[in-house]
C-alpha positions in Angstrom: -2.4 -14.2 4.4 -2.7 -11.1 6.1 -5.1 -10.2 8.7 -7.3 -7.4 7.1 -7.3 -5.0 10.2 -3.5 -4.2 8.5 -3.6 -0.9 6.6 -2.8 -1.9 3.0 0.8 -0.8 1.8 2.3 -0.2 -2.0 5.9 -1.1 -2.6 7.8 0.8 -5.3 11.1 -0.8 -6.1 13.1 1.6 -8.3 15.8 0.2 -10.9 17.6 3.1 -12.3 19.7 1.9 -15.0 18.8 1.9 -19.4 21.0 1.2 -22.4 19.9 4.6 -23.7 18.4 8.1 -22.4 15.1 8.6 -24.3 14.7 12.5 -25.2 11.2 12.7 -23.4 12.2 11.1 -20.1 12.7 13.1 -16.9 13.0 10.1 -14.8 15.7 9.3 -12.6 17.3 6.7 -15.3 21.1 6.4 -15.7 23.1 4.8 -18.5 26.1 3.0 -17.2 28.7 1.0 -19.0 28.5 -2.0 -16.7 26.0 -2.6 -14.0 26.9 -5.5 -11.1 24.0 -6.9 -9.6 25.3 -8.4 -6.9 27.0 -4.5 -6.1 23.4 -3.6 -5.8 21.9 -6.7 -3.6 22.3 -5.7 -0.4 21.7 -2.5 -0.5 18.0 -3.3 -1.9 17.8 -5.6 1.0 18.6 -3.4 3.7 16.4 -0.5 2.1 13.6 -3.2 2.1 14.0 -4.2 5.4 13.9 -0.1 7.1 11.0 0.1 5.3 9.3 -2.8 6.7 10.1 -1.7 10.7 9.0 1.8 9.6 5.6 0.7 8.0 4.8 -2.1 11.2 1.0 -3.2 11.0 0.8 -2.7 7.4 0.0 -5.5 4.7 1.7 -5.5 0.9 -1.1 -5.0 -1.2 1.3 -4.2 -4.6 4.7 -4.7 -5.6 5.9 -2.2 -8.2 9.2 -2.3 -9.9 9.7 0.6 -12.2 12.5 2.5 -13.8 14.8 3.2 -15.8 14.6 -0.5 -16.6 13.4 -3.1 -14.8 13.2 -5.5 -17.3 17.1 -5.2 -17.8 16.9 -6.9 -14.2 18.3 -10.6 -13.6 15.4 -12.6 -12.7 16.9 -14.3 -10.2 17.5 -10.6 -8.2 14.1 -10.1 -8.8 12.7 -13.1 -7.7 15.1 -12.4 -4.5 13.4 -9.2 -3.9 10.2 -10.2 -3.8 10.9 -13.4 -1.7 12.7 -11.1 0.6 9.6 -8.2 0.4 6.8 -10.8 1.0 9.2 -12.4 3.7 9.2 -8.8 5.5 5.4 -7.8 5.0 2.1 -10.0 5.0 0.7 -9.8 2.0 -2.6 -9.5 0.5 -3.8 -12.8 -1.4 -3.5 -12.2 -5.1 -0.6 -10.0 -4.7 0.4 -7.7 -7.7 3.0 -7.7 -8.9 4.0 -5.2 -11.6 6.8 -4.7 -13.4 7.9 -2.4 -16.1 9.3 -3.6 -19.6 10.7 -2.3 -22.7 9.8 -4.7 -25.8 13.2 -5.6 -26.9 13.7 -9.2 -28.2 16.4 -9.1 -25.3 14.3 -8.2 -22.5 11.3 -10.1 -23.6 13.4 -13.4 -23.9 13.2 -12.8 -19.9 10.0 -12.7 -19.6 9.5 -16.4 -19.0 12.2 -16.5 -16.3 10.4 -12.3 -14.6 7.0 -14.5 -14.6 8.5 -17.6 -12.4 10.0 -15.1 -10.4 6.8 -13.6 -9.6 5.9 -11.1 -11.6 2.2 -11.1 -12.6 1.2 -8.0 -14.2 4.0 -6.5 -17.1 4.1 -2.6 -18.0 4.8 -3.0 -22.0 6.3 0.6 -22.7 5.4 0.2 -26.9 5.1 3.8 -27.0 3.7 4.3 -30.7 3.4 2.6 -33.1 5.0 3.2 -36.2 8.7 3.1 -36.2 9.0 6.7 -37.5 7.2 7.8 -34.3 9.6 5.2 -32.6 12.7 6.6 -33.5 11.8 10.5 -32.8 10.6 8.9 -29.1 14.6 7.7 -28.5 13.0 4.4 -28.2 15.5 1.4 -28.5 13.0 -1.5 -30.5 11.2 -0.9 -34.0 7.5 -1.9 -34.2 7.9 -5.5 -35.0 9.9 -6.0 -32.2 7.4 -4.7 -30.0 4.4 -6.3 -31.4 6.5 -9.5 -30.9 7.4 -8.8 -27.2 4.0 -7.8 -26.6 2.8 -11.5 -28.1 5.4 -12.8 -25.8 4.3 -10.9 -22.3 0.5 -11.8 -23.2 1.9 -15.8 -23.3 3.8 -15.1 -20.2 2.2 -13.0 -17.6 -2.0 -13.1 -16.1 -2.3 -9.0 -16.8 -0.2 -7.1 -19.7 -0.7 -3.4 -20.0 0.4 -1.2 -22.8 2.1 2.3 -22.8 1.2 4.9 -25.6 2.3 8.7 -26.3 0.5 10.7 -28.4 0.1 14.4 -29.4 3.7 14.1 -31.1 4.8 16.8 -33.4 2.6 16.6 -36.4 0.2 13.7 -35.2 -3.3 14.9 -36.3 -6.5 13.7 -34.2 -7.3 11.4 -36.8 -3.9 9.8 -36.7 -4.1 9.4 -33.3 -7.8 7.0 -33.1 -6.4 5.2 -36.1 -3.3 4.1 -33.6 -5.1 3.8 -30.6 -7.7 1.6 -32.8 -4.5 -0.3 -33.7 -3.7 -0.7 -30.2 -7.1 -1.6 -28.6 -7.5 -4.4 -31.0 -4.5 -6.0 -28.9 -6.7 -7.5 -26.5 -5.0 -6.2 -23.4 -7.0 -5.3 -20.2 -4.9 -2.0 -19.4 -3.7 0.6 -21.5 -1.9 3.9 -20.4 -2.2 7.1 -23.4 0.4 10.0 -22.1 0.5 13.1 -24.4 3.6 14.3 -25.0 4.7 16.9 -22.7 8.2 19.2 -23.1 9.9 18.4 -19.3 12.9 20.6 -18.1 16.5 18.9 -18.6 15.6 16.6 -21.3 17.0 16.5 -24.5 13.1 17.6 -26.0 13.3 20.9 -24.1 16.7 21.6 -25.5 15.3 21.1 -29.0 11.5 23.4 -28.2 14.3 26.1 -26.7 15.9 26.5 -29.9 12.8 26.4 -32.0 13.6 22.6 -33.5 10.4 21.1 -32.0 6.7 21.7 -32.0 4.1 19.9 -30.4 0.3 20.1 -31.9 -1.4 22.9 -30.8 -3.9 23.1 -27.4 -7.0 21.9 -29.1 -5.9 19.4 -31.3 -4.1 17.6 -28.2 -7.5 18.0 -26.2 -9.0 16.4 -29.1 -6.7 13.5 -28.8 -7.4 12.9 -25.2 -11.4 13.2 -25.5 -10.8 10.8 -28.7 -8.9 8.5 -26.1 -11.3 8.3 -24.0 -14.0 7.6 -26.1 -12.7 4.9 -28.2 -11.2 2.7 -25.1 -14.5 3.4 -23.5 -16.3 1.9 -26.6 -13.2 -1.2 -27.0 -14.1 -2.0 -22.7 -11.6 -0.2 -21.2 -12.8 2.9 -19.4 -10.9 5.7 -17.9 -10.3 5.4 -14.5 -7.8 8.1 -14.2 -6.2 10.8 -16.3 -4.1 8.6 -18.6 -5.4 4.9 -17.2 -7.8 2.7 -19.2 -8.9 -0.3 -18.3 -10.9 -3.9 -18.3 -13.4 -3.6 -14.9 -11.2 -5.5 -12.3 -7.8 -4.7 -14.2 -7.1 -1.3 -13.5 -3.9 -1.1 -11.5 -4.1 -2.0 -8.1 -0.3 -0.1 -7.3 -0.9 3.1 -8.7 -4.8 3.4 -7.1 -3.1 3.1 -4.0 -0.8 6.5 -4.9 -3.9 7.7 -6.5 -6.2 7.0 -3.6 -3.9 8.5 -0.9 -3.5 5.5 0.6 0.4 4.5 2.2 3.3 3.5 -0.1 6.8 2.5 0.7 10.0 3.7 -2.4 12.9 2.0 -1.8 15.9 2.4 -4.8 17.5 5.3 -6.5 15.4 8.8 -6.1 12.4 6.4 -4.8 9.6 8.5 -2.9 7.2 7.2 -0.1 4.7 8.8 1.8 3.7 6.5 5.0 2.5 7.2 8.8 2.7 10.6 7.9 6.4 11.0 6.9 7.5 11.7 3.1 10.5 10.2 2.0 13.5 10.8 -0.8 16.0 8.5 -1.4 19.5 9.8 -2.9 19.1 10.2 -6.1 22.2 9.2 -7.9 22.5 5.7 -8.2 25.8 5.1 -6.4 25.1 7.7 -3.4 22.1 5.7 -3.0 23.7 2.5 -2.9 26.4 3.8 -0.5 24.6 5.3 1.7 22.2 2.1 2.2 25.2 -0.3 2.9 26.6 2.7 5.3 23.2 3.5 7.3 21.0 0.5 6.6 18.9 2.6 4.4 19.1 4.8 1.1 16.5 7.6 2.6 18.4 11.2 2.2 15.5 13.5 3.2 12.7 12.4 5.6 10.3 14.9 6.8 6.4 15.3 8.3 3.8 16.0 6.4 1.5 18.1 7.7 -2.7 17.9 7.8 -2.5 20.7 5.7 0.2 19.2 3.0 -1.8 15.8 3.4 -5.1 17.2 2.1 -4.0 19.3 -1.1 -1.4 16.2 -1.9 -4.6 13.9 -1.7 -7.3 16.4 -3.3 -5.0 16.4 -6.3 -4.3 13.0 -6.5 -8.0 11.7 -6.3 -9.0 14.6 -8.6 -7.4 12.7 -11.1 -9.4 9.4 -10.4 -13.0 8.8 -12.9 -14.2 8.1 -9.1 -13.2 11.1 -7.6 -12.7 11.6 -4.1 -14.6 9.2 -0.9 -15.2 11.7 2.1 -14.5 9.0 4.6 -11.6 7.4 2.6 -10.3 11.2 2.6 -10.6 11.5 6.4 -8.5 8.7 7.7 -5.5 9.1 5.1 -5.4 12.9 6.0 -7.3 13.2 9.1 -8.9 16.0 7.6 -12.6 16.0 6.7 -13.3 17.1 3.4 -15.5 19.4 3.9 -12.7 21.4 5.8 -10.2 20.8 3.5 -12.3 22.2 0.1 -13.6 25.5 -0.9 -17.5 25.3 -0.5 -18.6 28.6 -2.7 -15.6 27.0 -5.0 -17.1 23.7 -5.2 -20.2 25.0 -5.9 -19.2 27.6 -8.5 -17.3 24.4 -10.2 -20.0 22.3 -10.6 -22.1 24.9 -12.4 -19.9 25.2 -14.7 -19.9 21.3 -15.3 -16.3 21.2 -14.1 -17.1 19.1 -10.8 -19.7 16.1 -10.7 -22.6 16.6 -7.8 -23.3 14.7 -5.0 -20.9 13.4 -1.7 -17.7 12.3 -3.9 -15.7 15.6 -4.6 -15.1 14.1 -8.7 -14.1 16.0 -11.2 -16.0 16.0 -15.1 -14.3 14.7 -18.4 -13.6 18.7 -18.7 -12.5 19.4 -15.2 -10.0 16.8 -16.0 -8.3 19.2 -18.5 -7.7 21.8 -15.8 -6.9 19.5 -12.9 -4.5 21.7 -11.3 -6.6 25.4 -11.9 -9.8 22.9 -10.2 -7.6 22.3 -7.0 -5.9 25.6 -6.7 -9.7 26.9 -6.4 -10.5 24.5 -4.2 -7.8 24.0 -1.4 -8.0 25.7 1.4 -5.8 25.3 4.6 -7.8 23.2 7.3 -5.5 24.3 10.1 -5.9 28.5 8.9 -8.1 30.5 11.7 -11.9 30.9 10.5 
C-alpha cells in the first residue's frame, strides 16, 4: 500500500499496433504484417523503469493501456507489465486498471486470460450500432459481434465502459437518442459519446476535401450532445466531462487524473507525460521507439520544461472540460499558480453573465460554455508571469 503523503501518478502504456487503420483515427496506430512480442519486451521494461526513477515519491494511482490495440496484446506481456509497473511504483489500493478493446470474437476470447492478468476496468470501443454505421466507421466487427464481446467483458471484468460516435453523416437527432437509448439499456457504469470530428491525415479528411463526405450540420450535432447528456443523465450516468458519462464512483479514475492536472507518466510509441514539471514525447514510430529504448534505456525523444505560464492554460483547459470545473487550491499546487492570477477577472465575470461560466470559487464551465470550451479559455488565460 502506499503511504498517502506520495503524489498520485497515472500510467499510460501505449500499444501501437491494429489489423486495420479506421478512416476517423488520427492516433498513432500502425498496421504491421507480423508483430513479435518478445521484440517489444524489453524495451517496455526499460521505458517503465526511467519513468519510475524520474517520478520518485509518487504512487500509481491508474494503469492505462491504450492504442492502437491493446486488446491484440498477449496476456501474459500484459500481465508482465503490470507486475513489473506495480513492482517499480507503490500503488494505490484498488488500483485501476484500464485497458482498451475492440469487440472482436478474437480479442474477446482474451478477455478471461486480460482479466487474470490484472486488468479491471475494459474500454469496449462498439462505436455504433448498426452495422451500416459500422462499416462507414472502418470498424473490423459487425453488431452482433460486439453485443457478444460486450456480454463477454461484463462476465469478465468489475467496470466495462462503452465507446460511441455519433453525428455521422446523415444521423438525425432522433436517430441518435434511439441508439444511445439502445446503449444505456446495457447496464454499463461508463459510457464515452464522441461526435464525429474530420482530423487532418486521415482517410475522412481526404474524402470531406473532395466533397465525398458530409457531416450533420452545427445545430443538429449540438442537439445530439445536449440529447446525450440528457438521456444518460436520466439512465444514472451523468456527465462528468465533455464526452464522459458515468455511474457515481465509476467515472474513470485515469483520465480525471489528465483531466485534473494531476502528474502522468506515457511510456510506448508517441506516449506523452507531463510530470515534475517536464513534458514528455516518446518517438513516435513504433520501431524508432523501440530502438531507441533498448539503445538509451528509454524511448523519450523530446523532453522539455513546462513553464508556470504553459502549466496554467494546459490545466485551465483541461478542468474546463470537467462537470466539476476547476478547485482553486487543487489548481495551485499542480501549476503553482493561483487561479486568480492565472484567469481573466472582467472575463470571468462577463462569462458568467452570459450563463457561460457557473458562479462561485470553482472556475466551471455551463452545459453551453462546454460548446465553446476553447473561445471560454482563450478569454480567460492570461499570462501569470506578464508585468501588471
Amino acid at each position: 500500500m502506499a503511504p498517502p503523503s506520495l503524489q498520485p501518478l497515472a500510467l499510460y502504456i501505449h500499444w501501437p499496433f491494429c489489423k486495420t487503420k479506421c478512416p476517423y483515427c488520427d492516433f498513432n496506430s500502425h498496421v504491421r504484417a507480423k508483430v513479435d512480442p518478445a521484440d517489444w519486451e524489453a524495451a517496455y521494461l526499460l521505458d517503465l523503469a526511467h519513468e519510475a526513477a524520474a517520478t520518485a515519491g509518487h504512487r500509481l494511482a491508474s494503469i492505462f493501456f491504450g492504442g492502437g490495440t491493446p486488446s491484440l496484446m498477449p496476456p501474459a506481456l500484459v500481465a508482465r507489465l503490470i507486475e513489473r509497473a506495480v513492482a517499480l511504483w507503490p500503488a494505490e489500493p484498488g488500483l485501476e486498471i484500464t485497458l482498451e478493446a475492440n469487440p472482436s470474437s478474437v480479442e474477446a476470447a482474451r478477455f478471461a486470460d486480460l482479466a487474470a492478468a490484472g486488468v479491471n476496468r475494459v474500454s469496449l470501443g462498439l462505436q455504433a450500432l448498426e452495422d451500416a454505421a459500422l462499416r462507414f466507421l472502418g470498424r473490423p466487427h459487425d453488431l452482433a459481434e460486439g453485443l457478444a464481446a460486450l456480454e463477454v467483458a461484463q462476465q469478465r471484468f468489475a467496470r466495462v465502459s462503452i465507446d460511441l460516435i455519433h453525428s455521422r453523416p446523415g444521423q438525425t437527432p432522433e436517430a441518435w437518442a434511439a441508439e444511445l437509448r439502445r446503449a444505456l439499456g446495457f447496464g454499463t457504469g461508463h459510457l464515452s459519446a464522441y461526435q464525429l470530428t474530420i482530423e487532418p491525415g486521415t482517410r475522412f479528411a481526404s474524402l470531406a476535401a473532395k466533397g465525398l463526405l458530409a457531416l450533420p450540420d452545427e445545430e443538429a450535432s449540438a442537439a445530439m450532445l445536449e440529447l446525450t447528456a440528457e438521456l444518460c443523465a436520466a439512465a444514472g450516468l451523468p456527465l462528468y466531462e465533455v464526452s464522459n458519462h458515468a455511474r457515481p464512483g465509476e467515472e474513470s479514475r485515469h483520465n480525471l487524473q489528465y483531466w485534473r492536472y494531476g502528474a502522468y507518466a506515457g511510456v510506448g510509441p508517441g506516449a506523452h507525460g507531463r510530470r515534475g514539471g517536464r513534458a514528455t514525447v516518446r518517438w513516435k514510430r513504433p520501431e524508432a521507439w523501440r530502438d531507441a529504448a533498448l539503445r538509451c534505456g528509454h524511448g523519450i525523444e523530446t523532453e522539455l520544461s513546462v513553464t508556470p505560464a504553459e502549466a496554467a492554460r494546459e490545466a485551465l483547459l483541461m478542468g474546463l472540460r470537467l462537470a466539476e470545473g476547476i478547485d482553486p487550491v487543487r489548481f495551485k499546487a499542480a501549476t503553482g499558480v493561483p487561479l486568480a492570477a492565472a484567469v481573466d477577472g472582467a472575463a470571468r465575470a462577463r462569462l458568467e453573465g452570459l450563463g457561460l461560466l457557473m458562479p462561485g470559487p470553482r472556475l466551471a464551465a455551463t452545459a453551453a460554455g462546454r460548446m465553446v470550451l476553447d473561445s471560454l479559455v482563450a478569454a480567460l488565460a492570461l499570462d501569470p508571469l506578464a508585468p501588471s
